[in-house]
mmCIF file of the N, C-alpha and C atoms, coordinates in Angstrom:
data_MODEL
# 
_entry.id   MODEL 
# 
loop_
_atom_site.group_PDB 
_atom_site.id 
_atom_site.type_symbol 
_atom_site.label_atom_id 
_atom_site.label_alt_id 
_atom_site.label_comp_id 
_atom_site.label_asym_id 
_atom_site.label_entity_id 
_atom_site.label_seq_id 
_atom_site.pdbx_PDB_ins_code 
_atom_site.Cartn_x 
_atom_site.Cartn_y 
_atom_site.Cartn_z 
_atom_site.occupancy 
_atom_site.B_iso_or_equiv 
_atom_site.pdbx_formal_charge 
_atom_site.auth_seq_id 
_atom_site.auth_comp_id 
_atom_site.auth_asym_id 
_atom_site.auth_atom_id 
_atom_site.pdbx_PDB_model_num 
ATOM 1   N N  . UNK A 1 1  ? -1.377 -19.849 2.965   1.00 0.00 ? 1  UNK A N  1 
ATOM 2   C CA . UNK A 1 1  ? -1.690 -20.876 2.006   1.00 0.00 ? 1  UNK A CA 1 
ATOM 3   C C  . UNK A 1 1  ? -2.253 -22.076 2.753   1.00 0.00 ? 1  UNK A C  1 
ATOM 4   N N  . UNK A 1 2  ? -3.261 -22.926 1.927   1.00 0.00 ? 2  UNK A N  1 
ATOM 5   C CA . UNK A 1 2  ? -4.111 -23.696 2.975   1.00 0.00 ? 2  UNK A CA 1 
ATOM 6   C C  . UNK A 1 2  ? -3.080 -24.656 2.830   1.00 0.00 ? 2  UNK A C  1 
ATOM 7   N N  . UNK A 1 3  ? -2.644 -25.577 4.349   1.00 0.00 ? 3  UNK A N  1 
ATOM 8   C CA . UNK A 1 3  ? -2.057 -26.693 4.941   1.00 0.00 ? 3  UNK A CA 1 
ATOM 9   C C  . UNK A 1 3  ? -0.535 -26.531 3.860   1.00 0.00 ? 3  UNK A C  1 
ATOM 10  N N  . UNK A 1 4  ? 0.323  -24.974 4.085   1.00 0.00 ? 4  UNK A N  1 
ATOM 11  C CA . UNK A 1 4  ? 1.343  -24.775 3.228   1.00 0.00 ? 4  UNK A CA 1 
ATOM 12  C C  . UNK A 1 4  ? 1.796  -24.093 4.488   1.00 0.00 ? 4  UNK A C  1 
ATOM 13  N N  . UNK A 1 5  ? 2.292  -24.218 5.549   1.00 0.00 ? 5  UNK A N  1 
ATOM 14  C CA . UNK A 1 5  ? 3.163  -23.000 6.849   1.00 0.00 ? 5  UNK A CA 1 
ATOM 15  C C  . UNK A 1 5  ? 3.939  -22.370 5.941   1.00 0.00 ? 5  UNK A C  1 
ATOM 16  N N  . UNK A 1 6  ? 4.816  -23.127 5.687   1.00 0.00 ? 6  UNK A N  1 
ATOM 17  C CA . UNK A 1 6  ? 6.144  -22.452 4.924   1.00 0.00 ? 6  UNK A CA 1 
ATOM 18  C C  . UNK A 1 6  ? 5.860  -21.368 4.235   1.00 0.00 ? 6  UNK A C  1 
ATOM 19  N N  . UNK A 1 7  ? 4.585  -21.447 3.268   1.00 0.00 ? 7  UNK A N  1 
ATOM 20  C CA . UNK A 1 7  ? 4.507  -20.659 2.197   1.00 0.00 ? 7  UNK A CA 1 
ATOM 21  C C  . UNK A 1 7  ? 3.906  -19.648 2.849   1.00 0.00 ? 7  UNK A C  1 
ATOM 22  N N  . UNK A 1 8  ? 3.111  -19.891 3.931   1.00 0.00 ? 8  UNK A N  1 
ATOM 23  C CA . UNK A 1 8  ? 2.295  -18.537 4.573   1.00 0.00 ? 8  UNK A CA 1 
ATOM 24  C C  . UNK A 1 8  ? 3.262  -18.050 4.882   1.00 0.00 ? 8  UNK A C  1 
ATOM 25  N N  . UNK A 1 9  ? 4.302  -18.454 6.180   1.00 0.00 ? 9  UNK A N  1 
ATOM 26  C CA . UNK A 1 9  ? 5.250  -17.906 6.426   1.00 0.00 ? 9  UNK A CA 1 
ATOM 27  C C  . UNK A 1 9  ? 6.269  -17.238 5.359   1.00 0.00 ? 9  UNK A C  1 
ATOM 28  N N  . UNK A 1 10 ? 6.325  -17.356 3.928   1.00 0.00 ? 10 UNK A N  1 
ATOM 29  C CA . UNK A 1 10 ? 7.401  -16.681 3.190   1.00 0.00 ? 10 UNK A CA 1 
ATOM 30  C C  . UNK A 1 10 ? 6.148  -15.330 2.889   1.00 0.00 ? 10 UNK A C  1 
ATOM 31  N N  . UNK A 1 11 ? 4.843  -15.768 3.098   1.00 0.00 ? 11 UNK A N  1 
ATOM 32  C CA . UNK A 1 11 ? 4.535  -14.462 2.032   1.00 0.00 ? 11 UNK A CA 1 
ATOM 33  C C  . UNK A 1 11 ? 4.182  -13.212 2.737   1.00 0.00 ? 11 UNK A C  1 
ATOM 34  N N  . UNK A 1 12 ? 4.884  -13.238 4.387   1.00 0.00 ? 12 UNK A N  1 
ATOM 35  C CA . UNK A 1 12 ? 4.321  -11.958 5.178   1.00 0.00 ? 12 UNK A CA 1 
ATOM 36  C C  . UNK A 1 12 ? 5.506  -11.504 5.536   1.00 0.00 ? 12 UNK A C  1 
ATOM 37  N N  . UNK A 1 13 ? 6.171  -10.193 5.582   1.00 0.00 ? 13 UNK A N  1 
ATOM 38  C CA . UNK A 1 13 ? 7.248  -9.298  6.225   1.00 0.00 ? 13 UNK A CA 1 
ATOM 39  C C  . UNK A 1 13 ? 7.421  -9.646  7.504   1.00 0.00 ? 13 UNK A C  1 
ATOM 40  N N  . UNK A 1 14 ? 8.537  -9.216  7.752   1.00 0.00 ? 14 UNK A N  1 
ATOM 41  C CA . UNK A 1 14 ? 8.925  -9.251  9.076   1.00 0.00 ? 14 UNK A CA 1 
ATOM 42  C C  . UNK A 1 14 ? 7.456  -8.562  9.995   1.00 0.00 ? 14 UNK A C  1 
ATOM 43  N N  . UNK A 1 15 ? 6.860  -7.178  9.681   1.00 0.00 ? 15 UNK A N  1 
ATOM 44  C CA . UNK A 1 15 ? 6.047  -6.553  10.102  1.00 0.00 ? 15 UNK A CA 1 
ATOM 45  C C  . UNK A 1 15 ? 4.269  -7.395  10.409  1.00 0.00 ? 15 UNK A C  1 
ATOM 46  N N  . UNK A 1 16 ? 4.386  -8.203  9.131   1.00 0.00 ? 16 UNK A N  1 
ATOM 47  C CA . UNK A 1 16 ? 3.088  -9.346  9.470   1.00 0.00 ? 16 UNK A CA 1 
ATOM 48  C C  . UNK A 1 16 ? 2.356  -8.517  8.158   1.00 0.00 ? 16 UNK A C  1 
ATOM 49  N N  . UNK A 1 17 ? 3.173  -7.411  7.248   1.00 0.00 ? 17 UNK A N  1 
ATOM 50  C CA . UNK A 1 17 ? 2.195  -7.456  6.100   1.00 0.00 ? 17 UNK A CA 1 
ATOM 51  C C  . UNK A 1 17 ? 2.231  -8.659  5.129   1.00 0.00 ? 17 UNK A C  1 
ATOM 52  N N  . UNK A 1 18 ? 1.142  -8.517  4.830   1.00 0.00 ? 18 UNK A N  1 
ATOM 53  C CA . UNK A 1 18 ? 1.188  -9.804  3.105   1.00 0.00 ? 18 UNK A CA 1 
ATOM 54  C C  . UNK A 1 18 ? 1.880  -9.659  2.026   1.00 0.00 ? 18 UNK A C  1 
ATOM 55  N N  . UNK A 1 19 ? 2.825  -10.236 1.051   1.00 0.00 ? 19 UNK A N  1 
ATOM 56  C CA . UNK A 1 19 ? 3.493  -9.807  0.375   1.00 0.00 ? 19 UNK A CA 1 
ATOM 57  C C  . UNK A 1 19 ? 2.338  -10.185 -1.090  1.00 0.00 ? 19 UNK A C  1 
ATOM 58  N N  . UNK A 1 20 ? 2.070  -9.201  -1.764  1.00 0.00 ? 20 UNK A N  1 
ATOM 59  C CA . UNK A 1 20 ? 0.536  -9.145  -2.647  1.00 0.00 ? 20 UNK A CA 1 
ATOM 60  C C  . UNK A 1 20 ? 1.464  -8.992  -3.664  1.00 0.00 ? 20 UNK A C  1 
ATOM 61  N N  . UNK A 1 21 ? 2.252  -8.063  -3.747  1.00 0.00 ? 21 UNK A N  1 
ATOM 62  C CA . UNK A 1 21 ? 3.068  -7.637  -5.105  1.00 0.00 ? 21 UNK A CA 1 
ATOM 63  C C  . UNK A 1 21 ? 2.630  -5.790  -5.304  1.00 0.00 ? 21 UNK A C  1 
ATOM 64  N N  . UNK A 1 22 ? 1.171  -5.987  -4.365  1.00 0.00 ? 22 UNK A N  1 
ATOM 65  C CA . UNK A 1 22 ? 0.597  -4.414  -5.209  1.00 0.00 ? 22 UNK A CA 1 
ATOM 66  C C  . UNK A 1 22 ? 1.566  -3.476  -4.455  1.00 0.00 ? 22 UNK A C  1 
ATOM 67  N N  . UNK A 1 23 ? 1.317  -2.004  -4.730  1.00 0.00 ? 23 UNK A N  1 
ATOM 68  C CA . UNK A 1 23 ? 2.466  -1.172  -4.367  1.00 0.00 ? 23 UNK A CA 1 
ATOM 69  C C  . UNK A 1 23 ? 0.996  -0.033  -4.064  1.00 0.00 ? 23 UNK A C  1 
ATOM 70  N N  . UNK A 1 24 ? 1.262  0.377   -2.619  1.00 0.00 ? 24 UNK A N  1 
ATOM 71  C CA . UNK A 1 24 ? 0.078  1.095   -1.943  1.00 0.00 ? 24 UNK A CA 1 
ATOM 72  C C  . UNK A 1 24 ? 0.684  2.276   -1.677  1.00 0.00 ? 24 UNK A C  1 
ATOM 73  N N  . UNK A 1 25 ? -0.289 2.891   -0.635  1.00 0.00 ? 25 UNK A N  1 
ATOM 74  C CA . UNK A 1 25 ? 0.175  4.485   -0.168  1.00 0.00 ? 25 UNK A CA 1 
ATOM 75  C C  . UNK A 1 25 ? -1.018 4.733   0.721   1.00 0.00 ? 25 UNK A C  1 
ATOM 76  N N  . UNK A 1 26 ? -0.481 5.064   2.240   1.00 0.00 ? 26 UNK A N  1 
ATOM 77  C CA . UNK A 1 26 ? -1.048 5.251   3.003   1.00 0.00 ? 26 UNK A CA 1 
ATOM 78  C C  . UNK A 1 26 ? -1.212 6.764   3.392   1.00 0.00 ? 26 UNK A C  1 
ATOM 79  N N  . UNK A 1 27 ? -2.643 7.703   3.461   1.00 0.00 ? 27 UNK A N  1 
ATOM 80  C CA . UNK A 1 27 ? -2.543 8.612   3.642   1.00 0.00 ? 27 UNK A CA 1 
ATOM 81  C C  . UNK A 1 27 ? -2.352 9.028   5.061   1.00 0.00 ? 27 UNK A C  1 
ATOM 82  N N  . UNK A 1 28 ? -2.828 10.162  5.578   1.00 0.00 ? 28 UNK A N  1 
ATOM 83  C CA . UNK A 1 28 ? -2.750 10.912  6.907   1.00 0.00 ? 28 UNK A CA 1 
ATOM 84  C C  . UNK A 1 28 ? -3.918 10.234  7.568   1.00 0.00 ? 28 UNK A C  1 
ATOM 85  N N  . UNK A 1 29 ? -4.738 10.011  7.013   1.00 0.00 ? 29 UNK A N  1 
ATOM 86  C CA . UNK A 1 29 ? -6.044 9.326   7.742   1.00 0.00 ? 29 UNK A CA 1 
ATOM 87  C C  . UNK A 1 29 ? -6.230 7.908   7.868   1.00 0.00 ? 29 UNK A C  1 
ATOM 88  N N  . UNK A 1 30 ? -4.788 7.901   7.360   1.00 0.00 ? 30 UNK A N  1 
ATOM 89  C CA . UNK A 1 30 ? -4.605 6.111   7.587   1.00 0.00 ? 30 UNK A CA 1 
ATOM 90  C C  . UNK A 1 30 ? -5.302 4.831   6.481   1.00 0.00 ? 30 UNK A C  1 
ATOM 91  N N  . UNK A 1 31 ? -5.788 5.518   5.336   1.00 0.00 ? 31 UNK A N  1 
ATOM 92  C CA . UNK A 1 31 ? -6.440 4.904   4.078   1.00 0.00 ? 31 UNK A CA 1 
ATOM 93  C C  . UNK A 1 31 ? -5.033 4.470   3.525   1.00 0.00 ? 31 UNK A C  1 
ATOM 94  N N  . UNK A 1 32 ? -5.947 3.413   2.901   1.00 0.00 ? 32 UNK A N  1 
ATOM 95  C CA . UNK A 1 32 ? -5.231 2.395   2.032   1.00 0.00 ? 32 UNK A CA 1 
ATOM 96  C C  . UNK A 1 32 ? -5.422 2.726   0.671   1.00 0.00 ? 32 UNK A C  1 
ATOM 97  N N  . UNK A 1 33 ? -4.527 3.096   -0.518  1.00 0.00 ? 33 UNK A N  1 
ATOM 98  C CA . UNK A 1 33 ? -4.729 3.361   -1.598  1.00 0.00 ? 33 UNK A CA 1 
ATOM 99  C C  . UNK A 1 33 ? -3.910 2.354   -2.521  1.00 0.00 ? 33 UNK A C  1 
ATOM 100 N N  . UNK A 1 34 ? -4.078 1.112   -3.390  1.00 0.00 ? 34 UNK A N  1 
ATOM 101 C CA . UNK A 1 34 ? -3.850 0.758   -3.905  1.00 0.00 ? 34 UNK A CA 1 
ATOM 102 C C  . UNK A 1 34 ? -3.298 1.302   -5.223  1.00 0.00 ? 34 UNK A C  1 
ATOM 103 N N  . UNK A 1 35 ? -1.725 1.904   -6.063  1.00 0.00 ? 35 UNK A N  1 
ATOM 104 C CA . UNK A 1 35 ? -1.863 2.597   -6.903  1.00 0.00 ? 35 UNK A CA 1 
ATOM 105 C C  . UNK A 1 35 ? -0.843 1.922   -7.858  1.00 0.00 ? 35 UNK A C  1 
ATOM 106 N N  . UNK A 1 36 ? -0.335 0.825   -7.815  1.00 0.00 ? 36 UNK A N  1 
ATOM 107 C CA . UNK A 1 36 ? -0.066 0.142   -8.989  1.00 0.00 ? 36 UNK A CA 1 
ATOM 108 C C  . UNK A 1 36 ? 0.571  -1.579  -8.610  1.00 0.00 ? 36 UNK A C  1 
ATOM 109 N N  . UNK A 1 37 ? 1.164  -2.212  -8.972  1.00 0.00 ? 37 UNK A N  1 
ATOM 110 C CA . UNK A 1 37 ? 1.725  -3.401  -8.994  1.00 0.00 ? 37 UNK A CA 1 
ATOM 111 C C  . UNK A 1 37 ? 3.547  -3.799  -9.282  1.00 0.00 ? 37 UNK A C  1 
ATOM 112 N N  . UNK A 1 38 ? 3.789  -4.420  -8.553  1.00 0.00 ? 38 UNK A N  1 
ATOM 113 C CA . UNK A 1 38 ? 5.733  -4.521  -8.553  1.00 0.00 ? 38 UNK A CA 1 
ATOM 114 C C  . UNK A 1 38 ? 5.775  -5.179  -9.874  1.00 0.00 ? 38 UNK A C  1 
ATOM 115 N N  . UNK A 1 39 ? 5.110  -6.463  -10.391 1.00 0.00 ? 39 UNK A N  1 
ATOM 116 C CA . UNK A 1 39 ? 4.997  -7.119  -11.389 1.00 0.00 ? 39 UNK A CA 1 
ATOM 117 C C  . UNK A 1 39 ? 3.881  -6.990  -12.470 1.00 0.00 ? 39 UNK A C  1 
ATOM 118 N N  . UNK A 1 40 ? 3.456  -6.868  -13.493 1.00 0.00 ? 40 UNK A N  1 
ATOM 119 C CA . UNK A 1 40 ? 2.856  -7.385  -13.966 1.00 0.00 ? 40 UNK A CA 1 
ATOM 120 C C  . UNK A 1 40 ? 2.713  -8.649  -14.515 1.00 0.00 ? 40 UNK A C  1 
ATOM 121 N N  . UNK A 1 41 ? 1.627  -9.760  -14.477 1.00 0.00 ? 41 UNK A N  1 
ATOM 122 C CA . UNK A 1 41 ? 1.805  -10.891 -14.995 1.00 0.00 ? 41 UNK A CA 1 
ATOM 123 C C  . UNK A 1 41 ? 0.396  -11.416 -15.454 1.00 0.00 ? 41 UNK A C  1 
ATOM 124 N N  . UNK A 1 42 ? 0.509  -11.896 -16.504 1.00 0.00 ? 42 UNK A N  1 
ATOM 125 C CA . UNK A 1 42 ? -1.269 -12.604 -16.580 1.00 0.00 ? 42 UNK A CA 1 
ATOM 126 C C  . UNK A 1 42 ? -0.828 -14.508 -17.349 1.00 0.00 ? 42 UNK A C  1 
ATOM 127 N N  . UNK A 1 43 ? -1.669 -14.951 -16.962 1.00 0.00 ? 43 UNK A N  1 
ATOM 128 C CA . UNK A 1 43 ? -0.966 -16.591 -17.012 1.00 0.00 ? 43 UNK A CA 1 
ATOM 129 C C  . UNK A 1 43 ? -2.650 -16.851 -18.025 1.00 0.00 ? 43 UNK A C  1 
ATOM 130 N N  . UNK A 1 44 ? -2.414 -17.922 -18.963 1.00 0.00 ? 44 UNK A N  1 
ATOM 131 C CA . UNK A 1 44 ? -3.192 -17.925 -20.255 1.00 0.00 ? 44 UNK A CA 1 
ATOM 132 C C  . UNK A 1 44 ? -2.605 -19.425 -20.697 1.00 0.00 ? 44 UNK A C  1 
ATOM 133 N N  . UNK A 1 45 ? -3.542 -20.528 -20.059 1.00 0.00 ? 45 UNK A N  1 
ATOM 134 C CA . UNK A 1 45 ? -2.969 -21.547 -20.082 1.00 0.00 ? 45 UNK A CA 1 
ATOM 135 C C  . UNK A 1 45 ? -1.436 -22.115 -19.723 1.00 0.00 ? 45 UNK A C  1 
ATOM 136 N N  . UNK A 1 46 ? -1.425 -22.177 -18.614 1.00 0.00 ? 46 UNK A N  1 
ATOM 137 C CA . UNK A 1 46 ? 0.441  -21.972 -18.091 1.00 0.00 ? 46 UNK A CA 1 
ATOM 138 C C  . UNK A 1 46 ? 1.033  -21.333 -18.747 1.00 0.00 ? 46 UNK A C  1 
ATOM 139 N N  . UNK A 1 47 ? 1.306  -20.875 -19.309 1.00 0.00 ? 47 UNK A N  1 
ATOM 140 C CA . UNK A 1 47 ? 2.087  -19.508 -20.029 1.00 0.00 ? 47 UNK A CA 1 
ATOM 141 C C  . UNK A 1 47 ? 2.201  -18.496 -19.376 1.00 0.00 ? 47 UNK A C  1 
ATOM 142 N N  . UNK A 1 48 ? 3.274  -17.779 -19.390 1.00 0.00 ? 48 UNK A N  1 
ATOM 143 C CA . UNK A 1 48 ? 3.468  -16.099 -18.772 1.00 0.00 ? 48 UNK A CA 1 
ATOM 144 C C  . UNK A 1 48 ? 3.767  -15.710 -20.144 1.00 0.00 ? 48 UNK A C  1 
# 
């Protein structure tokens, strides 16, 4: 997050991934497959 440490620092794992929310799957060839989301949320004038 720009001029936020803290917040960069909360949003990566111990490992140094990004915490996105999406929920992936890595094959044998080492691809990245994006195949769904932990949350859904859509915001519509501050509203959830």
């Amino acid at each position: 997050y720009f001029k936020n440490q803290e917040a960069t620092a909360n949003a990566r794992d111990e490992e140094g991934w990004l915490r996105t929310g999406d929920v992936c799957i890595i094959d044998k060839r080492g691809l990245v497959y994006i195949v769904g989301r932990i949350k859904e949320l859509i915001k519509y004038k501050a509203y959830q």
